[in-house]
C-alpha positions in Angstrom: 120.5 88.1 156.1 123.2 90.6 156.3 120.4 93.2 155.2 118.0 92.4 157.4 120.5 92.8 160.3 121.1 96.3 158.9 117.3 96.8 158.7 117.1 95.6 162.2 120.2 97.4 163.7 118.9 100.8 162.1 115.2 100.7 162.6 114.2 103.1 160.1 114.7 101.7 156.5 116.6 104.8 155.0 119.2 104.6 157.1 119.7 100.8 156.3 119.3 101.2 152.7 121.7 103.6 152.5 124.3 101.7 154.6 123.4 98.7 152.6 124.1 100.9 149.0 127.0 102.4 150.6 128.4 99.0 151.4 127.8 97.3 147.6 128.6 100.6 145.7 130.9 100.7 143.2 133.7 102.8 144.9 133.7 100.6 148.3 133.9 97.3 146.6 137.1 98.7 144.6 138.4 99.8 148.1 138.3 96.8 149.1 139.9 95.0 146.2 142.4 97.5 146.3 142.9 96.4 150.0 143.3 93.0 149.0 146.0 93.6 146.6 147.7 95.7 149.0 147.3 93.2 151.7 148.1 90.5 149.0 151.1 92.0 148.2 152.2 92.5 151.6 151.3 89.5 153.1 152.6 87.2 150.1 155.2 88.5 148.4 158.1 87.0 150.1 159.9 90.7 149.0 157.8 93.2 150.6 156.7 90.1 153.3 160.6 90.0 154.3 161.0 93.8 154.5 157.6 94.3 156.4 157.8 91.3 158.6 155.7 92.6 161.3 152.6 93.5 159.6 153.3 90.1 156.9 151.0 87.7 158.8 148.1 91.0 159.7 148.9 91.4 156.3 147.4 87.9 155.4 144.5 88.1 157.9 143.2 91.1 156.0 143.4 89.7 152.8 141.8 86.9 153.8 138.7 88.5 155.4 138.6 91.6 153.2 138.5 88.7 149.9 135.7 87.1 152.3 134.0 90.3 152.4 134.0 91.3 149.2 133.0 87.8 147.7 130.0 88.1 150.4 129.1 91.5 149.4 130.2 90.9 145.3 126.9 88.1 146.1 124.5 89.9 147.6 124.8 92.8 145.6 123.9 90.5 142.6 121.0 88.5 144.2 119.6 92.5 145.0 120.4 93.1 141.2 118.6 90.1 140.0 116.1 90.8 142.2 115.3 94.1 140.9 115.6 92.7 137.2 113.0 90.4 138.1 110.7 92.8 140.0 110.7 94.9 136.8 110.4 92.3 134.5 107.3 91.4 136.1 106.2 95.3 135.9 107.1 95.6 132.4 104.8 92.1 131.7 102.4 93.6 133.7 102.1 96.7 131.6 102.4 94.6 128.3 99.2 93.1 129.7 97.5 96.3 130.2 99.0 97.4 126.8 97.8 94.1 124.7 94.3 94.5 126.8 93.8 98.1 125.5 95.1 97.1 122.2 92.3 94.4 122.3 89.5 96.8 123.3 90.7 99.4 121.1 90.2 97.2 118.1 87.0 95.8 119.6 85.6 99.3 119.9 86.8 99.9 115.8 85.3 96.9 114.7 82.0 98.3 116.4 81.9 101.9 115.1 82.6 100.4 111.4 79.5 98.0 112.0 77.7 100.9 113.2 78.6 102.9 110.2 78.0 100.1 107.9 74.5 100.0 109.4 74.2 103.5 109.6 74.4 103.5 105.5 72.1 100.4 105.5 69.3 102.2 107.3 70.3 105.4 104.8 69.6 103.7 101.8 66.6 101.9 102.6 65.1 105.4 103.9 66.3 106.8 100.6 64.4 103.7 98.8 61.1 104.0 100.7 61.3 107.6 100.0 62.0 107.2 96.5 58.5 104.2 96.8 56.9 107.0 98.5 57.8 109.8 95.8 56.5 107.1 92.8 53.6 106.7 94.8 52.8 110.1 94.8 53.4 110.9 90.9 51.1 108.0 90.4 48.0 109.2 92.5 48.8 112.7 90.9 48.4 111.4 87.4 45.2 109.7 87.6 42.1 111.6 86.1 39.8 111.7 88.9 40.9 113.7 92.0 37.9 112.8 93.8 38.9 108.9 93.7 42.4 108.8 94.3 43.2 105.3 95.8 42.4 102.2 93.8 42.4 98.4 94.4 45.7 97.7 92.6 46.7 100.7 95.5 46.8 97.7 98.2 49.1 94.5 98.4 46.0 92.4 99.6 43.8 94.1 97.6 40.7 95.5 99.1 38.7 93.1 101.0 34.5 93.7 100.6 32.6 93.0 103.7 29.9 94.5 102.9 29.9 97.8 104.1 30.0 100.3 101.1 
C-alpha cells in the first residue's frame, strides 16, 4: 500500500523504488531505532524526563510514532524480502526444469547414438559375412574343372526348375 503510494506519488518507478530502498535500508531503519532509544530515553526516563521536561512528552510522541514506523517499515521490508525469495525460488525451479528436461534429452539422444552404433556393427558384420559367402562362392566356382560350365544345380537354393526350354 505504502509502495504503491510511492509509485503513485512519483510516477516514474525509479524514483519510487529508490525512495522505497532508501526508506527500508539498513542505515535508515538503524536511524530510526536509534531515534527511538533516544526519544525512549528522553521521554521515559524519569531522570533525563525531569531535567528535559519540555521536550519529555514530544519526546514520547516520537517514540511512539517512530516505533510505529519502523515496525511498519521492519514489515514491509520483509513481505518485499520474501517476495523476492519466492520470485527466485520459482526461477531457480524453473531452470531446474529446463536443466532435468535437457538432462532427459541428453540421455535420450545417447541412448540413440549407442543404438545406432550397435546397429552400425550389426550391419558391419553381416556385410563382412555375405562377403565372406560371396568370397567362398567364388573359390568354389574357381575350382571346378570346366570353365565353360561354371554354375550348377546344387549353385541354387530352389534348385533349378526345367520348364522346358533348354
Amino acid at each position: 500500500m505504502i509502495r504503491q503510494w510511492f509509485m503513485d506519488a512519483f510516477a516514474s518507478t525509479a524514483i519510487s523504488d529508490f525512495l522505497w530502498a532508501a526508506a527500508t535500508s539498513e542505515t535508515a531503519l538503524s536511524a530510526l531505532a536509534l531515534l527511538i532509544v533516544v526519544a525512549g530515553v528522553v521521554g521515559y526516563l524519569p531522570i533525563v524526563s525531569t531535567l528535559l521536561g519540555g521536550y519529555a512528552k514530544t519526546a514520547k510522541l516520537v517514540f511512539i510514532v517512530a516505533l510505529a514506523a519502523l515496525v511498519f517499515l521492519l514489515g514491509f521490508r520483509t513481505a518485499d524480502n520474501r517476495a523476492e525469495a519466492k520470485t527466485l525460488r520459482d526461477q531457480i525451479a524453473a531452470r531446474d526444469d529446463v536443466i532435468a528436461r535437457q538432462k532427459s534429452s541428453l540421455s535420450q539422444a545417447l541412448d540413440a547414438a549407442e543404438t545406432a552404433s550397435e546397429q552400425r556393427d550389426e550391419a558391419a558384420q553381416r556385410t563382412k559375412d555375405a562377403q565372406d559367402e560371396i568370397d567362398d562362392y567364388e573359390q568354389r566356382l574357381k575350382a571346378r574343372p570346366n570353365g565353360a560350365c561354371l554354375l550348377t544345380p546344387d549353385d541354387f537354393a530352389g534348385g533349378v526348375s526345367n520348364h522346358g526350354k533348354r
